[in-house]
C-alpha positions in Angstrom: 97.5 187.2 -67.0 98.5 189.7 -64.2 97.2 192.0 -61.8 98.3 195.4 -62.4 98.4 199.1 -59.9 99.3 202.5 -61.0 99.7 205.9 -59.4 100.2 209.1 -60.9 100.6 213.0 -59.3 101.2 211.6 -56.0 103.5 208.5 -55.9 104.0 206.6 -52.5 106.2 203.6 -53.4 105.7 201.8 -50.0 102.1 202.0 -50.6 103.0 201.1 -54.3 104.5 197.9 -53.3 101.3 197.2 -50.7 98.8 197.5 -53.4 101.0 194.8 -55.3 101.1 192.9 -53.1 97.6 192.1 -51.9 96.9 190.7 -55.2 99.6 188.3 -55.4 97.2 185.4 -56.2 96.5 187.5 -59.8 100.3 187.1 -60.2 102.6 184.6 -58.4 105.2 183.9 -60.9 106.9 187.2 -61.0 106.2 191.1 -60.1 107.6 194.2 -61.4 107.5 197.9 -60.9 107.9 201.2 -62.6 108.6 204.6 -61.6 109.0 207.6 -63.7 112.5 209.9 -63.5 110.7 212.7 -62.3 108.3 210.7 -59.5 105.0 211.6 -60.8 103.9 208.2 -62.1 104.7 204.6 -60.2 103.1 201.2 -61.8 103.3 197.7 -60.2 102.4 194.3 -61.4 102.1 190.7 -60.1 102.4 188.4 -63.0 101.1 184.8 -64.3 103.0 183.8 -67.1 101.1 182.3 -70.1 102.9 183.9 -72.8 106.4 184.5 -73.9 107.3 182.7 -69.9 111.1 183.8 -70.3 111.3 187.4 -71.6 107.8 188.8 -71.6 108.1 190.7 -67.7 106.7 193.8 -67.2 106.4 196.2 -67.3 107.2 196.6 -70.6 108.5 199.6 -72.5 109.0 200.5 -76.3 112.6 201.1 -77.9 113.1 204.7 -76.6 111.9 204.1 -72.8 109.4 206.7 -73.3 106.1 204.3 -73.2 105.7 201.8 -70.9 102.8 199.4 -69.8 101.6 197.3 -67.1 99.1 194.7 -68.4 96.3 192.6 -67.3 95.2 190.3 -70.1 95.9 188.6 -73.2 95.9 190.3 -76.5 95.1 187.4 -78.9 96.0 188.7 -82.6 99.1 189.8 -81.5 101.3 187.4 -84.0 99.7 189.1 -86.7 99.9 192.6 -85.1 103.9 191.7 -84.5 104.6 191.1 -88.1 102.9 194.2 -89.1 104.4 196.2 -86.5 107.6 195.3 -87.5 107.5 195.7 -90.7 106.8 199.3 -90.4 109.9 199.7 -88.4 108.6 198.7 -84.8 111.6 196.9 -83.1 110.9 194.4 -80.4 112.6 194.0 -76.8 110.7 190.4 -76.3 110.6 187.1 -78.2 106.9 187.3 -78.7 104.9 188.8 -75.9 101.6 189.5 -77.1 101.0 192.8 -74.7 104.5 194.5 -76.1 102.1 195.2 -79.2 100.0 197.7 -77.0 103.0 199.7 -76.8 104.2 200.1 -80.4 100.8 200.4 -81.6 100.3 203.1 -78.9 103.6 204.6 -81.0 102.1 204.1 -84.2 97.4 205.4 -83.3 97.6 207.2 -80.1 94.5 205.8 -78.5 93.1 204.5 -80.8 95.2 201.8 -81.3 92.2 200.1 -79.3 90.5 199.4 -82.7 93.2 197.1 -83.4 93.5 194.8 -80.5 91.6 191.6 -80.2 91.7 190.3 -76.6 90.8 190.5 -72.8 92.8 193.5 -71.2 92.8 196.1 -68.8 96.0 198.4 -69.0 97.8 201.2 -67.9 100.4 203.2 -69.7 102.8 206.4 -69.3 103.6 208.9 -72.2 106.5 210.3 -70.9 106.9 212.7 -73.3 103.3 214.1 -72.6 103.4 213.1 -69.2 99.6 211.0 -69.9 98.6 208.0 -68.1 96.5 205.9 -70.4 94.3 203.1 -69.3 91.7 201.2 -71.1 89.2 197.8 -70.4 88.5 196.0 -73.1 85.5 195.8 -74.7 83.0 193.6 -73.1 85.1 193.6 -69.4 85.7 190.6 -69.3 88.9 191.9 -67.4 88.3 194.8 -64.5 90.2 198.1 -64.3 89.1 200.2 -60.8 90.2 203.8 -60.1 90.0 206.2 -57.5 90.3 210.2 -58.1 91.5 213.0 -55.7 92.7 216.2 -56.0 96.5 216.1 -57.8 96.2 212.2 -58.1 94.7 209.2 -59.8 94.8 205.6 -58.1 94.1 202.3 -60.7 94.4 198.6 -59.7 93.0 195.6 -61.5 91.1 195.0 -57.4 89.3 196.9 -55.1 91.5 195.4 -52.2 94.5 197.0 -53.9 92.7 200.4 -53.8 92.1 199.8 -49.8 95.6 199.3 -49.1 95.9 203.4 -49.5 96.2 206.4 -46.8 93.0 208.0 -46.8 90.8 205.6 -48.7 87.8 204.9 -46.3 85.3 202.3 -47.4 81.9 203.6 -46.9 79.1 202.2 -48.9 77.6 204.1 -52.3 74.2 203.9 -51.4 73.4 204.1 -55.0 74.9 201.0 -55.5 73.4 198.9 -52.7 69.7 200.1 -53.9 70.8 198.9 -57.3 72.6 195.7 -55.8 69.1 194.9 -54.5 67.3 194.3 -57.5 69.9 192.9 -60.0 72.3 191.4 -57.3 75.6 192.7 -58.9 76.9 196.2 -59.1 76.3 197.6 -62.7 78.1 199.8 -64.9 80.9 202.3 -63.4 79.9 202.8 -60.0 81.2 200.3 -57.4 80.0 199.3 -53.7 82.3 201.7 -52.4 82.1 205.2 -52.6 85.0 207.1 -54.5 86.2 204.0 -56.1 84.8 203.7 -59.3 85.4 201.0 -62.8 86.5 201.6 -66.0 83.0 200.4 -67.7 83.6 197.8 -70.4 84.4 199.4 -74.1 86.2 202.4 -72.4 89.6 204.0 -72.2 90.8 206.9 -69.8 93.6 209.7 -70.0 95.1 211.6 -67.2 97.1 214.1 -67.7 99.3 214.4 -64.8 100.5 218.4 -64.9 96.9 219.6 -65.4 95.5 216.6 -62.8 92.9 216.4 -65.6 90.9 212.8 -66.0 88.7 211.9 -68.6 87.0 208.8 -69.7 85.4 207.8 -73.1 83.8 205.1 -75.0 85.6 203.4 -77.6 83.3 200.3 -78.2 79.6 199.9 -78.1 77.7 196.8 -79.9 76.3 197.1 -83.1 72.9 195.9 -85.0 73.7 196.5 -88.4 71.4 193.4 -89.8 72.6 191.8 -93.0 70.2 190.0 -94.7 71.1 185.9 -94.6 69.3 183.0 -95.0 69.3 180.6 -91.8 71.7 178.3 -93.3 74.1 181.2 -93.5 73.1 181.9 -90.7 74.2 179.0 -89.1 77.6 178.6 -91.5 78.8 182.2 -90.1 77.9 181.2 -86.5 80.1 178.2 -87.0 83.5 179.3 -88.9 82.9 182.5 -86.3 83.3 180.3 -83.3 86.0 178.0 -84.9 88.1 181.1 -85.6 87.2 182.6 -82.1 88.2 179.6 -80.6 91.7 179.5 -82.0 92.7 182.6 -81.6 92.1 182.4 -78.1 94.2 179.2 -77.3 97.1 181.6 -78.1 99.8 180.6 -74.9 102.7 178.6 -74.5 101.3 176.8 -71.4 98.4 173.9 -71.4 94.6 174.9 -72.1 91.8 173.1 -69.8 88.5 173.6 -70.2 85.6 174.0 -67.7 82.7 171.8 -68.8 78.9 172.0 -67.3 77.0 169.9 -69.6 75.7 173.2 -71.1 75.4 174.0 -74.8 77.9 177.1 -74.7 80.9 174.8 -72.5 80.3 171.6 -74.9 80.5 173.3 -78.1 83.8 175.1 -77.0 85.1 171.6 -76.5 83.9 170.2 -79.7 85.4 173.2 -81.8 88.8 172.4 -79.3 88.5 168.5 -80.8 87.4 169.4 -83.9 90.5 171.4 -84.4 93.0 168.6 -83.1 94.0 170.5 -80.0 95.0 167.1 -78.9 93.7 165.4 -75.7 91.8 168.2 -74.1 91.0 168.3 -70.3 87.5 168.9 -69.1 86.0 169.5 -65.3 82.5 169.6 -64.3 80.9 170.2 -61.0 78.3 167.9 -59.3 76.1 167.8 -56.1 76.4 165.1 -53.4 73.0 164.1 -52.0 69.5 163.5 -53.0 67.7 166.5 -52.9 70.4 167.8 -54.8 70.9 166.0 -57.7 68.3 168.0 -59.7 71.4 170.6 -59.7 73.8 168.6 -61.5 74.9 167.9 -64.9 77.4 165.4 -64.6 75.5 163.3 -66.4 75.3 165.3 -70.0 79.1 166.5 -69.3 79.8 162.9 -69.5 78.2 162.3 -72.3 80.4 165.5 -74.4 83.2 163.9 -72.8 83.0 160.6 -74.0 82.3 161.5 -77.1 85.8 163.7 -77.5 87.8 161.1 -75.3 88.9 164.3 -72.7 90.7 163.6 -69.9 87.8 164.3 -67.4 87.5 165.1 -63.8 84.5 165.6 -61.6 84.0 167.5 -58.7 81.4 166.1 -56.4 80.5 168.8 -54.0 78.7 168.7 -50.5 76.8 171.5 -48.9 80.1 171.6 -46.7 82.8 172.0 -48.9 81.7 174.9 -50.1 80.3 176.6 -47.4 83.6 175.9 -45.4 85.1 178.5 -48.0 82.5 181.3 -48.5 84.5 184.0 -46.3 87.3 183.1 -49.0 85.1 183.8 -51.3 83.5 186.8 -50.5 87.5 188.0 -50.3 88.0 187.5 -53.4 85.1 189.2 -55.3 85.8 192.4 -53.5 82.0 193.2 -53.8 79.0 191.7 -52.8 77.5 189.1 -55.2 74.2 187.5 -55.0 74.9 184.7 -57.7 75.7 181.4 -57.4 79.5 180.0 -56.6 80.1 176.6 -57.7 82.6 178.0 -60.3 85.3 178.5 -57.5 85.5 175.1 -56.7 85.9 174.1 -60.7 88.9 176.6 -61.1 90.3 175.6 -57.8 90.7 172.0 -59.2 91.5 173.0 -62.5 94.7 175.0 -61.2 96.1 172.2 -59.9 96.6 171.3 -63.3 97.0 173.9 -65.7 97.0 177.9 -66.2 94.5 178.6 -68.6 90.7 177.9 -68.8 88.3 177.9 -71.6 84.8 178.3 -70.0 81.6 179.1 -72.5 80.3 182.4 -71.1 78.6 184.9 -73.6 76.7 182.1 -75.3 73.4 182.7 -73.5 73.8 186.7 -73.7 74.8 186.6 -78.1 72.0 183.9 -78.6 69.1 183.5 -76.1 68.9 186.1 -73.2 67.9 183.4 -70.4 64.8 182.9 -72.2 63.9 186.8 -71.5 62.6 187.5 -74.6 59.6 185.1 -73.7 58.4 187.6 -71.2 57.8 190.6 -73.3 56.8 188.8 -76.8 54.1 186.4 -74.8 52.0 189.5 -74.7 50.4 191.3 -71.6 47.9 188.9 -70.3 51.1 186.2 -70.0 53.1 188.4 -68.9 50.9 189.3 -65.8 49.8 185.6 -65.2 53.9 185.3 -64.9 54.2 188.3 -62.6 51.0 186.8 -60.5 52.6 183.6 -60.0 56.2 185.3 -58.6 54.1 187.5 -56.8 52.1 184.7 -55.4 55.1 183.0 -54.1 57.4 186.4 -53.3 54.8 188.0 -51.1 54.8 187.9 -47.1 51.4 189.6 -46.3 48.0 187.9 -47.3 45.8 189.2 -50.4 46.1 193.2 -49.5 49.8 193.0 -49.9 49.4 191.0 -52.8 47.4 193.4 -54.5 48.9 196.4 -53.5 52.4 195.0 -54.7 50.8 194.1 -58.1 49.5 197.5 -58.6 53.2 198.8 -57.8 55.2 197.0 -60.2 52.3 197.6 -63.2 52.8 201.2 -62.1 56.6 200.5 -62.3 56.1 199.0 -65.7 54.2 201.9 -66.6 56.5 203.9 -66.1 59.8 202.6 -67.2 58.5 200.0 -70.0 62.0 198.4 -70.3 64.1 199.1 -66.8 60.2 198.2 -65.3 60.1 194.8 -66.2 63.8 193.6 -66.8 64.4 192.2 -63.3 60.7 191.5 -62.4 60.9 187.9 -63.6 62.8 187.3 -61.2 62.5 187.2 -57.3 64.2 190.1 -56.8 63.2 193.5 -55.1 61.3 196.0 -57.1 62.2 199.8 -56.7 58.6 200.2 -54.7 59.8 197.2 -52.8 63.4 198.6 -51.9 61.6 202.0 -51.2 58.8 201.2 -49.0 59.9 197.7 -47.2 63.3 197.0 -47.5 65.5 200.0 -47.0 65.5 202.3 -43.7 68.7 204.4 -45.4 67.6 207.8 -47.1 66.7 207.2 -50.6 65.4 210.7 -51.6 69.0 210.9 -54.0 68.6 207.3 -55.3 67.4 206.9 -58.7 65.5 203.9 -59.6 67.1 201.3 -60.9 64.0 200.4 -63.6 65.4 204.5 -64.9 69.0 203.5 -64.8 67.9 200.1 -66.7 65.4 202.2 -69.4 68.4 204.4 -69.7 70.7 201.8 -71.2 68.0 200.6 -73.0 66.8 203.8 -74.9 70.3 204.6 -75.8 71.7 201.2 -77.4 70.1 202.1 -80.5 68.5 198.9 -80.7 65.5 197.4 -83.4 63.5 195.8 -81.2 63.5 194.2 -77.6 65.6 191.0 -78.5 68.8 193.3 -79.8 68.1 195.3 -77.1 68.1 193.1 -74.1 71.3 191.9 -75.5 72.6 195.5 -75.4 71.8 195.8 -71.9 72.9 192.1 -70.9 76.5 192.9 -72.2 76.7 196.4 -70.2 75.0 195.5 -66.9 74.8 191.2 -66.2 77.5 189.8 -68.4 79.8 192.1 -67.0 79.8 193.3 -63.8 77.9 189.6 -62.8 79.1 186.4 -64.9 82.7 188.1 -66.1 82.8 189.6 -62.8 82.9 185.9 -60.7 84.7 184.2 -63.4 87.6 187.0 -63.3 87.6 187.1 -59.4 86.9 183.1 -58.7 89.6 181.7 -61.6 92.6 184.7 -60.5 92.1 183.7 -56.8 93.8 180.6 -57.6 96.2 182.0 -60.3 94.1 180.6 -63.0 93.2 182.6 -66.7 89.4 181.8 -67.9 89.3 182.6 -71.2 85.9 183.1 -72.8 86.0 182.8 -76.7 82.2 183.2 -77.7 83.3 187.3 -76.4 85.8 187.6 -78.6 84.6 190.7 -80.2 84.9 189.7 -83.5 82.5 186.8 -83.3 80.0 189.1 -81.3 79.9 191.7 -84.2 79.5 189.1 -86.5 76.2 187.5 -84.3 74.9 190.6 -84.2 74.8 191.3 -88.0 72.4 188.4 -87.7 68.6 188.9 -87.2 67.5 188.2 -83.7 64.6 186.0 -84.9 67.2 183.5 -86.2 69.8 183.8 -83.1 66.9 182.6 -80.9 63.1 181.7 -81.1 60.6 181.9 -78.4 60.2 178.1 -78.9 64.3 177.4 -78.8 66.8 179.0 -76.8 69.9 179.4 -78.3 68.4 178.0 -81.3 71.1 179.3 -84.3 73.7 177.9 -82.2 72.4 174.8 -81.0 71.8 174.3 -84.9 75.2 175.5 -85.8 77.3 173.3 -83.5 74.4 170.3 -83.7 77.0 167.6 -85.0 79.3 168.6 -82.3 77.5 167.3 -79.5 75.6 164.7 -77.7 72.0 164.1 -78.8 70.6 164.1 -75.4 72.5 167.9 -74.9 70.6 169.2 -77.8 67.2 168.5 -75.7 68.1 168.8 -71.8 66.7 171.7 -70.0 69.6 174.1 -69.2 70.2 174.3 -65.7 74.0 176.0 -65.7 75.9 176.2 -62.7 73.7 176.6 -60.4 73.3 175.9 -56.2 70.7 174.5 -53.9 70.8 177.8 -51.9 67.0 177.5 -50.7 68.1 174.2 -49.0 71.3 175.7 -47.9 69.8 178.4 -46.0 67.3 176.6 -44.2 70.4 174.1 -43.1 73.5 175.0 -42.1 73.4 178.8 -42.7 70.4 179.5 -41.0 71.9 180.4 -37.7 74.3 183.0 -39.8 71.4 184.1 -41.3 69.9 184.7 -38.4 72.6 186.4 -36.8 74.0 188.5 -39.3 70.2 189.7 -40.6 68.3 190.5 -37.0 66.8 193.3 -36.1 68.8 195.2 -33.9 71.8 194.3 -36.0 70.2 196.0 -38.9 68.8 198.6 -37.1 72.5 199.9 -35.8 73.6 199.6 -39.6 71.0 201.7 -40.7 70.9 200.3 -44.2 68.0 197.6 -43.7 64.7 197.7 -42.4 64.7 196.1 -39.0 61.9 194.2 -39.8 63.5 192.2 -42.8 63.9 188.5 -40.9 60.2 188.7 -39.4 59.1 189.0 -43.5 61.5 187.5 -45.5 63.9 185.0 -43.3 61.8 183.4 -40.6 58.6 182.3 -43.1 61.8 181.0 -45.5 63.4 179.0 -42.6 59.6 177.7 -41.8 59.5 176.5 -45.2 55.8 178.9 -45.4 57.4 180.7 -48.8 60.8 181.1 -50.7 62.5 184.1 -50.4 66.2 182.5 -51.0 66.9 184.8 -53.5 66.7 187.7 -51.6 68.2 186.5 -48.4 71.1 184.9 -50.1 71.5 188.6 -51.9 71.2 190.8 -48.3 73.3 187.7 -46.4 75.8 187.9 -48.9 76.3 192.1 -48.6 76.3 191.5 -44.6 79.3 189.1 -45.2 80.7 191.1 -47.7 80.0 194.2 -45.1 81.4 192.1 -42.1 85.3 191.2 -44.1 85.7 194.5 -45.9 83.6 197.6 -43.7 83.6 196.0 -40.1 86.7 194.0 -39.7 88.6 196.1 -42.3 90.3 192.9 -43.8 93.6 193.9 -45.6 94.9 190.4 -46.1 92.8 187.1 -46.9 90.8 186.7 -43.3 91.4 184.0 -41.2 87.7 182.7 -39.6 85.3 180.9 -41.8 81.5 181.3 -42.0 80.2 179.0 -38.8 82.7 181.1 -36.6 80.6 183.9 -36.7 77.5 182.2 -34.3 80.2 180.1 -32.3 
């Protein structure tokens, strides 16, 4: 696992090594550095060895010097790809690094030697001989790949951060992407917070070609929904062999494996397909809560339980309010872009690196098999699905029965008009495009599309049979992403640790979705196929808990010890001078949260965490990990 820079048409090899080295925590156990004979094309790359630890440095070229690659990833059929490689005439510089394969099989398909590869990647290569630069993320991003364009040159980097560390790069907020960040509490798809850096979207590849400063950027990968008919106990068998074989591909290193173990369905059946296999004594972490009012946000209890009955070596993290909030600025560091999701994850990998490299985690299982229950909204019919939408409004409302009304009659409108991208984020308490057009923003939005049409857009053009396969498309493009893959890329690198997510190997996901969606999941039974398929792998009382996932009492949190931050970084005349808010945002949302009158943590947390995020990156202009810490900023 690395982080990985390139520059091409304009090289600047001081700024080359800068970009490196800002994202030293992706690579601390070696760096390395390209540059082409004639100047035009520079890479750099910060490495953390997990594979092939003694000759796999890159970057890496192929027998004639005239490809070469800088890496981030794993690519985990590469044995198999080796001795096929090789036995067409392919000869090897390494032992057995696993990314050397992406150069001879660049050799062997052009770029569509994507096809082949099964793994977690985002790269960057030089054709010398055509003088391309060819960069590709892998299929579902579970690794990032960022880029900036200008005239006569192309900038890539694995961070943001790394991007910032150029002459001339000026972070100014996409307003696009804030309006978007609003409702879903992530950035989606290709466009990032800043304006003139953009992401490599999952499933996509890019080619530059440096003479004729000419970029373009394809899709190589999209889900599929080709339904073979099966009974539900084939169902179930291919669900099970598919995770066993996911699974062992991706334990593929010649360091130790860990895994990260909420008490979940997706975390404990990764462990018991580890056991199952004889991995050997397996390690296993799980977060708790200290404190009363707390405890309804832990699952130590069933982790336990999945632990006991594998005999792991287990560790538990009991956190207080404090030791996490001590390290938030750190955290808001190392995601680069605002987040309004929860964090407990960066204290699991921060413990788990004290021990090993790598770190199996269970994400994807939710997205392949139950959608956070979201199917349940649009198959309970309209008259549910309004008495839902009453009750959020009920409770996500400031003004008395006027407002109430008048809001209800905007987001049916909404609905109306956008039947997917309408009602996608509604469940949730999160800002509706009428609410981000006529209460929260005071930034020009004439140019801003919605994001219910951005959402609808994705949804009418996955092709999907039905709302089930077609949540799932847009779960994997938008959520999955540039949320979940986003935080466990950014929180596990920041302390030099790989997650590895095997339910995303895209093998097994093309094989789930061959499956009909009323057998992956029931209204009744979230997750149902796999619960059923990985049953006698875990603890009876896991097969009935409520999922709760790692989550974090922020609505306590906020009216505690980050209510003066709140406060300070959300007032009125503060917002006001940034121009992005409407001044009046504390007198609706924070002060009747803090007064316990209504919750509206959701959307503080979100607009406190882009004021942070604002404040280290915008303000301050951060270029190394800042020094103060949350409280600082009130005295």
């Amino acid at each position: 696992m690395c982080g990985i820079v390139a520059m091409a048409g304009f090289v600047d090899a001081a700024a080359l090594e800068a970009m490196n080295r800002v994202q030293v925590h992706r690579g601390p156990d070696s760096a390395g550095r390209y540059l082409s004979p004639d100047g035009g094309v520079g890479f750099a790359m910060r490495r953390l060895s997990i594979i092939d630890l003694e000759s796999g440095h890159q970057p890496i070229a192929n027998e004639d010097g005239d490809v070469v690659l800088v890496c981030n990833g794993e690519i985990y059929n590469s044995p198999q790809l080796r001795e096929r490689l090789a036995g067409e005439g392919h000869r090897f510089r390494t032992r057995h690094s696993d990314v050397e394969t992406i150069v001879h099989l660049y050799e062997a398909h052009g770029t569509d030697c994507l096809r082949h590869l099964n793994g977690m990647f985002g790269f960057c290569l030089h054709d010398r001989r055509r003088n391309l630069v060819f960069g590709a993320r892998d299929r579902l991003g579970i690794k990032p790949l960022y880029y900036a364009r200008r005239p006569g040159a192309l900038a890539v980097a694995s961070e943001i951060k790394s991007l910032l560390m150029l002459d001339g790069v000026e972070p100014r907020v996409n307003r696009q992407s804030l309006f978007h960040y609003m409702t879903l509490f992530y950035m989606p798809d290709s466009a990032s917070i800043l304006e003139g850096i953009e992401r490599v979207p999952p499933g996509h590849f890019f080619v530059y070609d440096v003479a004729a400063d000419d970029f373009r950027i394809e899709r190589y990968w999209a889900p599929k929904f080709d339904r073979v008919a099966r009974t539900p106990e084939e169902a179930k068998d291919l669900v099970r062999a598919g995770a066993r074989a996911a699974v062992q591909r991706w334990t593929l290193a010649d360091v130790p494996i860990a895994c990260s173990l909420s008490g979940g369905l997706d975390s404990a059946s990764v462990v018991g397909l580890l056991a199952e296999a004889g991995q050997g004594r397996i390690k296993t972490y799980t977060l708790g809560f200290a404190g009363a009012d707390e405890s309804a946000h832990n699952e130590t209890g069933l982790a336990r339980l999945v632990a006991d009955k594998w005999g792991t070596e287990h560790h538990e993290i009991i956190l207080s309010p404090d030791g996490l909030l001590d390290e938030l600025v750190d955290m808001i560091w190392a995601l680069d872009e605002p987040y309004g999701g929860g964090l407990p994850s960066w204290h699991v990998f921060k413990l788990m690196a004290q021990d090993v490299k790598v770190a199996m985690t269970g994400s994807g299982g939710d997205e392949l098999f139950g959608n956070y229950h979201k199917p349940k909204f649009w198959e309970a019919g309209g008259a549910r699905r309004l008495s839902i939408l009453g009750r959020w409004l009920a409770r996500s409302t400031p003004g008395g029965a006027g407002e109430w009304f008048g809001r209800l009659r905007e987001i049916r409108a909404q609905q109306e008009r956008y039947p997917f991208g309408g009602v996608y984020p509604n469940q949730y308490k999160y800002f509706s495009d009428a609410d981000k057009r006529r209460r929260l923003f005071a930034m020009p939005l004439d140019a801003i599309e919605d994001t219910g049409a951005y959402l609808q857009r994705l949804y009418d053009a996955s092709g999907a049979d039905g709302i089930r396969n077609g949540l799932a498309a847009v779960d994997l493009r938008t959520q999955l992403a540039e949320e979940f893959l986003h935080m466990t890329d950014r929180f596990s690198m920041a302390h030099s640790l790989e997650a590895r997510v095997p339910f995303l190997d895209h093998e097994f996901v093309e094989q789930v979705f061959t499956i009909d969606p009323r057998l992956r999941s029931t209204p009744a039974e979230m997750k149902h196929l796999l619960k059923h398929a990985m049953a006698d792998l875990l603890p009876a009382p896991l097969l009935t808990a409520r999922k709760h996932g790692f989550t974090i009492p922020i609505a306590l949190w906020l009216r505690r010890r980050l209510a003066p931050v709140a406060r300070h970084l959300l007032g009125a005349q503060r917002l006001e001078e940034q121009g992005y808010f409407a001044p009046d945002f504390a007198e609706r949302y924070l002060e009747p949260h803090l007064a316990g009158r209504r919750d509206f943590h959701a959307v503080i947390w979100a607009a406190l965490m882009f004021q942070l995020w604002h404040l280290v990156f915008i303000e301050r202009r951060c270029r190394e990990r800042p020094s103060f810490r949350v409280d600082d900023l009130v005295g």
